[in-house]
C-alpha positions as CSV (number, residue, x, y, z in Angstrom):
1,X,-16.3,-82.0,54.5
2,X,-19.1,-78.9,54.4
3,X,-18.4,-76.0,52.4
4,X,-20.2,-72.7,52.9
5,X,-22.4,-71.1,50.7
6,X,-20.7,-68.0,50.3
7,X,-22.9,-65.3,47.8
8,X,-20.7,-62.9,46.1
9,X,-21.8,-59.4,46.5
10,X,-23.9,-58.4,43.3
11,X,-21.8,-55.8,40.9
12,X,-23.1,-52.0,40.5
13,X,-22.4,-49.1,38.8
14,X,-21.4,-45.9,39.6
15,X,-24.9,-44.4,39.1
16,X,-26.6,-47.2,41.2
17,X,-24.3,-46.4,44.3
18,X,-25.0,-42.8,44.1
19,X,-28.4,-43.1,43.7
20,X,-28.5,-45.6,46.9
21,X,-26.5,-43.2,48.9
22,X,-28.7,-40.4,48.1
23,X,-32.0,-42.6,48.9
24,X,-30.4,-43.4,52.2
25,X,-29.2,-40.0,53.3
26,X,-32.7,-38.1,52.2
27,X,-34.2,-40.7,54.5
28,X,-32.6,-39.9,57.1
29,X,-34.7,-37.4,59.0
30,X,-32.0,-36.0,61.0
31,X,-30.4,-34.9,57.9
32,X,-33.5,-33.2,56.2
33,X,-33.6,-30.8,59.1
34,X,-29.7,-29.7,59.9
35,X,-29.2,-25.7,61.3
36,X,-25.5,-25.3,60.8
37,X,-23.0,-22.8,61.6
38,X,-20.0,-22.0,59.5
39,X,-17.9,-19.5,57.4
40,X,-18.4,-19.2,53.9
41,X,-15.8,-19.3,51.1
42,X,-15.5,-20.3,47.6
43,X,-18.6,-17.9,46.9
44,X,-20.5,-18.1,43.5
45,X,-23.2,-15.9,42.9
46,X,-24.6,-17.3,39.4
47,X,-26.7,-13.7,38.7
48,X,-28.8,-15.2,35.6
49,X,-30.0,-18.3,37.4
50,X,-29.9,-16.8,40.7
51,X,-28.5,-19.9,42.1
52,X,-26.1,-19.3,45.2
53,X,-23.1,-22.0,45.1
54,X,-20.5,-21.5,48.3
55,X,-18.6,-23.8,50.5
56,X,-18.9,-23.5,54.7
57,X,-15.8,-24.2,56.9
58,X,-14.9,-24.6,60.3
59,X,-11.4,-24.6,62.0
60,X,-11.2,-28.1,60.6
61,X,-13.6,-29.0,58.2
62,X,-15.6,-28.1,55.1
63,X,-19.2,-28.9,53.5
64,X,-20.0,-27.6,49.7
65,X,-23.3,-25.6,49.7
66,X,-26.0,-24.5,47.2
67,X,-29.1,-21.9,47.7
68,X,-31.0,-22.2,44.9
69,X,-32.5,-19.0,43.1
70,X,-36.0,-18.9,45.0
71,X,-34.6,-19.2,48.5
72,X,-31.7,-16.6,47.2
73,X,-34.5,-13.9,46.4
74,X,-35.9,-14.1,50.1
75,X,-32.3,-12.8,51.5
76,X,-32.2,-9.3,52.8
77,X,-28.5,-9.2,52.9
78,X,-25.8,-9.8,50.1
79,X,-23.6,-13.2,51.3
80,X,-20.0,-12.5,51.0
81,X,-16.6,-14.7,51.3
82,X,-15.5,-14.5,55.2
83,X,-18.4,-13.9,56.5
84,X,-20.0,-15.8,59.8
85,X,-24.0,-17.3,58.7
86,X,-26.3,-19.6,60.5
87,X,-27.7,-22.1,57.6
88,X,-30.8,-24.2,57.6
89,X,-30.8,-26.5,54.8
90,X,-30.8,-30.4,54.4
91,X,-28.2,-33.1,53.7
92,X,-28.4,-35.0,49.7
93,X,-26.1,-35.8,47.2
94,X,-25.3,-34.5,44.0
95,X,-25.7,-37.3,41.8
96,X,-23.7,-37.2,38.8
97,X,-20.6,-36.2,41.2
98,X,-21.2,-38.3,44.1
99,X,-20.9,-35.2,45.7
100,X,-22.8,-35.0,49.3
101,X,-24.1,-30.7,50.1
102,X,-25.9,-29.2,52.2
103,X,-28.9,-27.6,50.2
104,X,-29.9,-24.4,51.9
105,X,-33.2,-22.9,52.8
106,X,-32.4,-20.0,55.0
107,X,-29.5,-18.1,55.5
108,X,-29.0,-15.7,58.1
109,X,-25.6,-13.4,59.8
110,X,-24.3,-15.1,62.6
111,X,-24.4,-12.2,65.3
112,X,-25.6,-9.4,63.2
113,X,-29.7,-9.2,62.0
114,X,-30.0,-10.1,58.2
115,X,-32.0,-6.1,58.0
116,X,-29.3,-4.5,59.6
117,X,-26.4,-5.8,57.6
118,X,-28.8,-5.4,54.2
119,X,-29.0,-1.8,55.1
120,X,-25.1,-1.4,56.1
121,X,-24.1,-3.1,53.0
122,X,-26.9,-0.7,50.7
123,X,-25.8,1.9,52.5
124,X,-21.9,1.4,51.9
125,X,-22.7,1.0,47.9
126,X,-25.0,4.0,47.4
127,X,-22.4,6.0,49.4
128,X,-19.7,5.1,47.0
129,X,-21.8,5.9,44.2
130,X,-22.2,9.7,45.2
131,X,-26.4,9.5,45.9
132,X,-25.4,11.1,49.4
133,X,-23.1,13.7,48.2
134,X,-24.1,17.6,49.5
135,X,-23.6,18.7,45.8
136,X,-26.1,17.0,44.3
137,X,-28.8,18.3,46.8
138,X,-31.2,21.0,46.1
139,X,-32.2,23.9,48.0
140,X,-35.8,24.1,49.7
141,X,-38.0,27.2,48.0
142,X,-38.6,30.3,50.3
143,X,-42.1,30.4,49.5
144,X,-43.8,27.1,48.1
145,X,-47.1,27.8,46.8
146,X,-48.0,23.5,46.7
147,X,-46.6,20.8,49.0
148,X,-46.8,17.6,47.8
149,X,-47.5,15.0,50.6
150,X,-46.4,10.4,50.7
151,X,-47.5,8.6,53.3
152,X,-50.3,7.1,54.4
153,X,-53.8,8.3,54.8
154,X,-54.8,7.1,57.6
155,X,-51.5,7.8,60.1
156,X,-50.9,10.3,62.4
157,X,-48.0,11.8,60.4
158,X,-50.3,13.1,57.6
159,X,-52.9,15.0,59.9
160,X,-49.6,16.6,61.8
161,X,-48.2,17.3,58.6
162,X,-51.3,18.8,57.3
163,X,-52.3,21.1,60.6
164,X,-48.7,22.2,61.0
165,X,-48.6,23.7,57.3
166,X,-51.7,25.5,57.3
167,X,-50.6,27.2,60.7
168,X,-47.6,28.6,59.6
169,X,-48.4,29.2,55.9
170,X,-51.9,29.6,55.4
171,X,-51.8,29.9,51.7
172,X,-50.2,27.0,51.1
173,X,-51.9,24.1,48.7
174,X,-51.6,20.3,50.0
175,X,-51.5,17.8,47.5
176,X,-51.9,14.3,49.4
177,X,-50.7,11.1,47.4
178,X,-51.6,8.2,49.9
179,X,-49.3,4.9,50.0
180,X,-48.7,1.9,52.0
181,X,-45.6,2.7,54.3
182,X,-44.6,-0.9,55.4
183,X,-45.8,-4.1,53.7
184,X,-44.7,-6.2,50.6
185,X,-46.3,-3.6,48.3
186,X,-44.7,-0.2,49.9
187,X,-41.4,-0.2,48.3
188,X,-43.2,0.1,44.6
189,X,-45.7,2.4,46.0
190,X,-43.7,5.2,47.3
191,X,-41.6,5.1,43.9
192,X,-44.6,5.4,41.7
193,X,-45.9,8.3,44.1
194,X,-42.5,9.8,44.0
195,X,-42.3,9.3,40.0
196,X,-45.8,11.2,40.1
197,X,-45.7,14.2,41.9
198,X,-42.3,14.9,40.3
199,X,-43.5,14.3,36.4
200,X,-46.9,16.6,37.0
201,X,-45.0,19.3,38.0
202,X,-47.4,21.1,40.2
203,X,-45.5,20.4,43.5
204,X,-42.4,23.6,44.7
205,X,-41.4,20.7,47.4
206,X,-42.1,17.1,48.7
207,X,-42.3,15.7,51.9
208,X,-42.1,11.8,52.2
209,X,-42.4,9.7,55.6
210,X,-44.3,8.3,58.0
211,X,-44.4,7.7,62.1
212,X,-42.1,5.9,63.3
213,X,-41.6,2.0,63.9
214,X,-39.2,-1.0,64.2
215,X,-36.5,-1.5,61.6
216,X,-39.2,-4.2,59.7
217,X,-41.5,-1.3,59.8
218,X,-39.3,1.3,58.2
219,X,-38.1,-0.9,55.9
220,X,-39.7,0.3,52.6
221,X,-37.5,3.6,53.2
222,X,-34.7,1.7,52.6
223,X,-35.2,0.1,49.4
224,X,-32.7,0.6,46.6
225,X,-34.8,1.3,43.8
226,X,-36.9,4.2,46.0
227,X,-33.0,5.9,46.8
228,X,-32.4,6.1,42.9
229,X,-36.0,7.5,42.4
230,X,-35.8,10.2,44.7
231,X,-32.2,10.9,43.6
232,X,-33.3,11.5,40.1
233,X,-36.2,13.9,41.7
234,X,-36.2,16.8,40.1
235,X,-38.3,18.5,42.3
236,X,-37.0,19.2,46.3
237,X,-37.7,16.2,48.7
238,X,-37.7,16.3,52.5
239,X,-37.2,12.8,53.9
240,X,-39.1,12.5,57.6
241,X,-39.3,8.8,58.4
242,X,-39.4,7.7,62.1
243,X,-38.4,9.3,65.1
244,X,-35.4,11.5,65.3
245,X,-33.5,8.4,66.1
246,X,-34.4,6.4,63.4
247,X,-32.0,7.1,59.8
248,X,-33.3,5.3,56.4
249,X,-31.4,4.8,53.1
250,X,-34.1,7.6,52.2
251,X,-33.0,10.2,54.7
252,X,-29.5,10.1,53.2
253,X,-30.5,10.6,49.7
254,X,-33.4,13.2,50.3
255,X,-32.1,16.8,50.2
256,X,-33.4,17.6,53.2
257,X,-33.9,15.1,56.2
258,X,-36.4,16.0,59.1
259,X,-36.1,14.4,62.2
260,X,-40.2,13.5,62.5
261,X,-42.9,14.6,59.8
262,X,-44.0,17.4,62.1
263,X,-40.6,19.1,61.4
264,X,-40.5,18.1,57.9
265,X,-43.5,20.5,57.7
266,X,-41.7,22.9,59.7
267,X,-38.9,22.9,57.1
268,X,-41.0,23.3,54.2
269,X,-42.6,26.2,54.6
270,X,-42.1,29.9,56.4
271,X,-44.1,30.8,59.2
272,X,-46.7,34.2,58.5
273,X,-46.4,35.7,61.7
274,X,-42.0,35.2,61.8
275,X,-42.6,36.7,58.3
276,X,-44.4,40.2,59.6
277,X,-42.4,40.5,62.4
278,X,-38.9,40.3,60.8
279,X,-40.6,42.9,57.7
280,X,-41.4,45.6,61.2
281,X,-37.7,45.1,62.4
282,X,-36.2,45.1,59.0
283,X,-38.3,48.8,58.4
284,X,-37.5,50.0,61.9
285,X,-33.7,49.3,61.2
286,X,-34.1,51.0,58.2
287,X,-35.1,54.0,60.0
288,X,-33.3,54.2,62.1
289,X,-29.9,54.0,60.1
290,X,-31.2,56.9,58.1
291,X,-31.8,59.0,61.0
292,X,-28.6,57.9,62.5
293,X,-26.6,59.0,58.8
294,X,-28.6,62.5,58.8
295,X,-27.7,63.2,62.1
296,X,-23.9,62.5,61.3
297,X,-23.9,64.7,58.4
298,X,-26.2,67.6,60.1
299,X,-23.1,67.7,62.6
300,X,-20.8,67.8,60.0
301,X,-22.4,71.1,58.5
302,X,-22.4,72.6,62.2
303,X,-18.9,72.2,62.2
304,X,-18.9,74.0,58.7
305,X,-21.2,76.7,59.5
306,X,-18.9,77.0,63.4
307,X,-15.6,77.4,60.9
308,X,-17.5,80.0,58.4
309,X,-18.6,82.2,61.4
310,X,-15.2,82.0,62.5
311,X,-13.1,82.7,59.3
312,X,-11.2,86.2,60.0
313,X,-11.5,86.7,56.1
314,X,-13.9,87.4,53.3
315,X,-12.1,84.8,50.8
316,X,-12.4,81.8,53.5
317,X,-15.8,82.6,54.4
318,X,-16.4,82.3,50.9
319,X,-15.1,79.1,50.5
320,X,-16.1,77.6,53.5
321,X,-20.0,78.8,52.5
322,X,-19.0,77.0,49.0
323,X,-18.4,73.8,51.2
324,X,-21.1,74.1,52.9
325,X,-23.3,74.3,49.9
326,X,-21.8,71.6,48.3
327,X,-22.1,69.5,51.2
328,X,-25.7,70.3,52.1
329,X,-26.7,69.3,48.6
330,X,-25.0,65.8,48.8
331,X,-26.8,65.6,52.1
332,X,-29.8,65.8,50.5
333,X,-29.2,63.8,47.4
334,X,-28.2,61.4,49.8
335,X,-30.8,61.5,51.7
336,X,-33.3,61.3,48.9
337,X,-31.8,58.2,47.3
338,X,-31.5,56.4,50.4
339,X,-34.9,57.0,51.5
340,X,-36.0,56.1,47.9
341,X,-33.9,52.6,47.7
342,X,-35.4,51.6,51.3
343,X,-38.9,52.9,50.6
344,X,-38.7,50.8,47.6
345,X,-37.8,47.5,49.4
346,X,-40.2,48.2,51.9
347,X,-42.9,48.4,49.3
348,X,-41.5,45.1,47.5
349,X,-41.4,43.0,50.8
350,X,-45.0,44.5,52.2
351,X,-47.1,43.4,48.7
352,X,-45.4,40.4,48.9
353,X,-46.5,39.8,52.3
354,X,-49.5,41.1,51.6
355,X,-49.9,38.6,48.4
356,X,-48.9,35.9,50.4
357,X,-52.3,36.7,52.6
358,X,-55.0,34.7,52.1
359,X,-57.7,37.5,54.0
360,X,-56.2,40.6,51.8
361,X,-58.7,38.7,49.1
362,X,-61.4,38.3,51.3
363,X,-61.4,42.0,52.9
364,X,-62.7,42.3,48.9
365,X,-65.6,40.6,49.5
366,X,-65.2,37.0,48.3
367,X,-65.3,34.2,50.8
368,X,-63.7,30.7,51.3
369,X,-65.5,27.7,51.0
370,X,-64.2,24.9,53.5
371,X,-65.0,21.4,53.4
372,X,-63.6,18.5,56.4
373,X,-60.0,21.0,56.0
374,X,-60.4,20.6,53.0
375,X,-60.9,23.7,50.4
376,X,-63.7,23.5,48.2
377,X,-62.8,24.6,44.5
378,X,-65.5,23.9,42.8
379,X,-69.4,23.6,43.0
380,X,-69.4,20.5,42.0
381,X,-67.3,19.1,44.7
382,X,-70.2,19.9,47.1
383,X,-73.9,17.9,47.4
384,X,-77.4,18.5,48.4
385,X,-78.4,18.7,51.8
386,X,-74.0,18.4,52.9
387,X,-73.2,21.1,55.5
388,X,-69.7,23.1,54.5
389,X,-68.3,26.3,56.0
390,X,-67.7,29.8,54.4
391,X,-65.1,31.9,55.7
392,X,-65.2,35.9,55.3
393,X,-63.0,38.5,56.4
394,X,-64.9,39.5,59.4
395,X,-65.3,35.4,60.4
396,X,-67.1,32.3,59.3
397,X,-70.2,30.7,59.2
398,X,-71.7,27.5,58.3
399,X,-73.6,26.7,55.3
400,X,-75.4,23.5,53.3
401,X,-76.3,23.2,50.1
402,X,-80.4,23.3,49.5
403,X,-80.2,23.7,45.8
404,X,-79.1,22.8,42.5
């Protein structure tokens, strides 16, 4: 009779099966490549390794999940429990559990962009934390003597900022600290410039922004650390980033937000010529009021002087001409004060006009040395031979150096 030779299956341990299970799901390629849609729950966001540990679920199923710490860093939005995410990962096991997961590489919203729902979610936090509250922003000065400029040096923004400025406020020192507005490095430095202007001191108001762009290009306005750095400004910042359509973590927390950088520098300083105009009407009001006040009281003493001529006794007209003294001296006292007080303002707004006017300094005799825009301070700014413009009252002319 024949009798099979059966082989009994060899014996293994725990370890050895996991390990073979692993080895045979890693290679299987359709496993190392898996893009899969789910729902996450059971979050764990371990915040000292900066491992992500989370489960996704369907209407009838679940996979465990891990994102380990350098993936994690890459997100732009904060995962949270409930929330809809397309994964791309691969399939292994966990060894020592026997535990098969889905080890993620990318993670992004299902339905939403991963920028738009970072910024939602910033936006929501720093809102809750007061950084947009009216309260805590400060008022733009009347008349800034220095503007300090952030953006880049080579946009648009900076040369409309620049042209606007001088145009409406002649007098008016630019103090230009150039940064990358979009790029890995931007973030850091529009803080540092921020940090800056705001420690020297030298700046009455700050404008920071650029031209605008996509949401990727905008996106160093909306970095957390820069909202906390211009909160903590001590000196006045005017956001301008974009178009008017475009709104950045920045704009919110800035005391001042501009629709474009051209209004920005609208905003931040007072135009010359609204400046005279308003001190003419202001001095023709005056005027005119006290004219209209004399005449009110001159018909008063007509009335007076009608009542003494027709008083039928020596005792009223004595009285009456008593009032009428009386009253023509508060007339004039009045009159004198008034005329005083206004003269007084007028004299206060005119010499500050007049201080705030860059040729009331030249009609002296001295004259401007310009440079590219750009006014020369100092002789040593300038070189041989390099041509350079010298303004004077009367006009300007150009110049170059030919000596030491």
């Amino acid at each position: 009779m024949y009798t099979p030779n059966i082989q009994k299956p060899s014996i293994l341990s725990v370890s050895q099966l996991n390990y073979y299970l692993k080895s045979v799901i890693e290679n299987d390629p359709r496993l190392n490549f898996v893009l899969l849609s789910g729902e996450i729950s059971n979050l764990t966001d371990h915040y000292r390794s900066g491992h992500i540990y989370l489960s996704l679920k369907d209407e009838r199923s679940v996979i465990r999940a891990v994102m380990f710490a350098g993936n994690a860093r890459r997100l732009k939005f904060r995962p949270q429990d409930g929330m809809k995410v397309l994964c791309r990962g691969r399939v292994s096991v966990y060894e020592p559990s026997g535990q098969y997961q889905l080890y993620i590489e990318d993670m992004q919203p299902d339905g939403v962009g991963a920028l738009s729902l970072a910024y939602e979610q910033l936006k929501r936090e720093l809102e809750k934390q007061g950084l947009f509250d009216n309260a805590h922003k400060k008022p733009l000065p009347r008349f800034p003597r220095t503007v300090g400029v952030i953006t880049s040096p080579t946009g648009a923004a900076v040369q409309d900022i620049r042209n606007i400025l001088y145009r409406r406020f002649p007098s008016v020192e630019i103090k230009l600290c150039p940064v990358l507005v979009q790029g890995e490095g931007a973030p850091n430095q529009l803080i540092s410039a921020v940090q800056k202007l705001d420690s020297e001191g030298e700046c009455d108001v700050i404008i920071i922004g650029r031209g605008g762009g996509s949401i990727e290009d905008l996106w160093a306005f909306n970095s957390k650390e820069l909202a906390y750095a211009v909160y903590n400004c001590r000196t006045a910042i005017i956001s301008a980033v974009g178009h008017e359509t475009d709104f950045t973590i920045c704009d919110f927390v800035a005391d001042m937000r501009a629709p474009t950088p051209s209004a920005a520098a609208e905003l931040a300083v007072p135009d010359v010529r609204e400046l005279r105009a308003n001190y003419m009407s202001q001095r023709q009001y005056i005027q005119s009021l006290i004219e209209s006040r004399l005449r009110g009281q001159n018909d008063k003493l007509r009335l007076y002087q009608h009542a003494v001529q027709s008083a039928p006794s020596v005792k009223n007209i004595e009285k009456l001409f008593d009032k009428y003294s009386l009253y023509q001296r508060q007339l004039v006292a009045l009159g004198d004060k008034k005329i005083s007080i206004e003269e007084l303002k007028l004299k206060k707004t005119a010499a500050k006009i007049e201080s705030l006017n860059p040729l009331s300094v030249l009609s002296r005799g001295y004259a401007l040395a310009e440079q590219n825009g750009r006014i020369v301070k100092s002789a040593a700014e300038l070189n041989r031979e390099e041509p350079f413009t010298l303004t004077f009252s009367d006009g300007k002319v150009n110049a170059k150096v030919t000596g030491e």
